[in-house]
VEXDREN-2710 file (C-alpha; in Angstrom, 1 decimal):
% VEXDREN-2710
k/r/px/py/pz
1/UNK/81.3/186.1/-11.8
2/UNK/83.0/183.0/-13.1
3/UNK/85.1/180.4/-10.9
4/UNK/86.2/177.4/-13.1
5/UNK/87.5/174.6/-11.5
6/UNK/90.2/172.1/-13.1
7/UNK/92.9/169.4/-12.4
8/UNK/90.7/166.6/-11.5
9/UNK/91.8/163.4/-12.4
10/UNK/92.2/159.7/-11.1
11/UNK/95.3/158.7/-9.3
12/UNK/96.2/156.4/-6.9
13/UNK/96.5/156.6/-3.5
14/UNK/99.8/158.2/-2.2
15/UNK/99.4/160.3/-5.1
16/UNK/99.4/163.7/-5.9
17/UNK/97.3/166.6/-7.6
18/UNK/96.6/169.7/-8.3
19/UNK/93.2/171.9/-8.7
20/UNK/93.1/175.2/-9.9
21/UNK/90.3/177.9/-9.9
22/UNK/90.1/180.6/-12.4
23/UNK/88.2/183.6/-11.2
24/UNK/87.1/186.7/-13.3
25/UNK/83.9/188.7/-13.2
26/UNK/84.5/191.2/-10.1
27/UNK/87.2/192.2/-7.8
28/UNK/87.7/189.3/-4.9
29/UNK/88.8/192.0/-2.3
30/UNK/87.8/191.0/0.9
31/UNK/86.6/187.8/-0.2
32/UNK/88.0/184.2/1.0
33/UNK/88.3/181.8/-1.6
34/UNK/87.2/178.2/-0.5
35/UNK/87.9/174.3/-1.6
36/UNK/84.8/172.3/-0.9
37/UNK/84.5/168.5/-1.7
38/UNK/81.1/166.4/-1.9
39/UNK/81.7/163.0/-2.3
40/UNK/78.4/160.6/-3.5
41/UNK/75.6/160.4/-1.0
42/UNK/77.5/162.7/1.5
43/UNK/76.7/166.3/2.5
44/UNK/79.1/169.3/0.7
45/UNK/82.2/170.0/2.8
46/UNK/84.5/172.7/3.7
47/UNK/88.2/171.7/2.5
48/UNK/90.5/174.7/2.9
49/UNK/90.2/178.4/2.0
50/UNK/92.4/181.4/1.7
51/UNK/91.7/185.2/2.1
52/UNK/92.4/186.8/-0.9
53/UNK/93.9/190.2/0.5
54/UNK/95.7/189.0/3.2
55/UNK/96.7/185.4/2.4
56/UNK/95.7/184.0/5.3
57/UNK/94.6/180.1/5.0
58/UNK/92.3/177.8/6.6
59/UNK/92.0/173.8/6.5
60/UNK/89.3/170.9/7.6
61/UNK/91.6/168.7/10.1
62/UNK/90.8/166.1/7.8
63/UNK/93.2/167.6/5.0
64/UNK/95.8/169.5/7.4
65/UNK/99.2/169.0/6.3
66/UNK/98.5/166.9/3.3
67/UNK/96.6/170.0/1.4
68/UNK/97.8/173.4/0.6
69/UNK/96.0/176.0/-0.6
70/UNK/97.3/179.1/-2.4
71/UNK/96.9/182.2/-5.3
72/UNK/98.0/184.2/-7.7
73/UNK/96.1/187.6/-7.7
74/UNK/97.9/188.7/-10.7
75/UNK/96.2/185.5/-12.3
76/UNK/93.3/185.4/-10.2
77/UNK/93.7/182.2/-9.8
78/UNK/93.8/179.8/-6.5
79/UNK/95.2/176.6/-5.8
80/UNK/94.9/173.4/-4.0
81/UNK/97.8/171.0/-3.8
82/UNK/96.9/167.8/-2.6
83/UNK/99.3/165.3/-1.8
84/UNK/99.1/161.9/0.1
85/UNK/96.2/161.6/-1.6
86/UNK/93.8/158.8/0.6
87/UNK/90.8/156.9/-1.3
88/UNK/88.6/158.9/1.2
89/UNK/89.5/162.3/-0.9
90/UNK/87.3/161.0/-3.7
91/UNK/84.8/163.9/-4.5
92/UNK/83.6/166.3/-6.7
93/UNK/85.9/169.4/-5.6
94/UNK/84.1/173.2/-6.4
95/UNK/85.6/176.0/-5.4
96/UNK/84.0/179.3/-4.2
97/UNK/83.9/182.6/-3.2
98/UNK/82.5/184.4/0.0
99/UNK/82.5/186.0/3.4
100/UNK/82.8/181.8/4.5
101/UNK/80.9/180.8/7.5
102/UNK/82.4/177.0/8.1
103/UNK/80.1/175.9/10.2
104/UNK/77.2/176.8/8.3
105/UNK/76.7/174.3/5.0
106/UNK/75.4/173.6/2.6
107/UNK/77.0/177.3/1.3
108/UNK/79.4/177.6/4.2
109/UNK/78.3/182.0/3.5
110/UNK/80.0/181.6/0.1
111/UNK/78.5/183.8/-2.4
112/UNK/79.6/182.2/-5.9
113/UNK/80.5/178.7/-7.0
114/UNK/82.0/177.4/-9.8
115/UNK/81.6/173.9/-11.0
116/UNK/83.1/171.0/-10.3
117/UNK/86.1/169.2/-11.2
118/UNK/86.4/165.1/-10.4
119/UNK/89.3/163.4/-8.2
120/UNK/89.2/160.1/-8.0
121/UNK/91.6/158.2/-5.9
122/UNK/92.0/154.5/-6.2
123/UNK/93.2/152.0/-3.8
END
């Protein structure tokens, strides 16, 4: 199984972005799809997650209505569009793939992990 993470970048804040995860390697039926975020020093954190049969989504209050998260099972591929972006969203972004237990880091119940992909938001 392969999740690769992309769309990091530096922007200001206010700004926008978006992350993409590319997933191949096995059938994600059943599976949630996650965005975690683990800035330096600080413990790995949930971000927002979607199921991938039935499309239903999930979000840290930290992120709600400033982060949406999405797919496209025909491209196995899920999204997180981040806008309003805050100098506190600065992290290392991974997404991942699982049963997802939220409560529950360091692996929040998610099974595979891709690496990941840098957003930097400056003041």
């Amino acid at each position: 199984v392969q999740l690769q993470a992309s769309g990091g970048g530096l922007v200001q804040a206010g700004g926008s972005l978006r992350l993409s995860c590319a997933a191949s390697g096995r059938t994600f039926t059943g599976y949630v799809m996650g965005w975690f975020r683990q800035a330096p020093g600080k413990e790995r954190e949930f971000v927002a997650a979607i199921t991938w049969s039935g499309g239903r989504t999930y979000y840290a209050d930290s992120v709600k209505g400033r982060f949406t998260i999405s797919k496209d099972n025909a491209e196995n591929t899920v999204y997180l569009e981040m806008n309003s972006l805050k100098p506190e969203d600065t992290a290392d972004y991974y997404c991942a793939a699982g049963r997802l237990r939220v409560g529950v880091p360091p692996n929040y119940g998610m099974s595979y992990w891709g690496k990941g992909t840098l957003v930097t938001v400056s003041s």
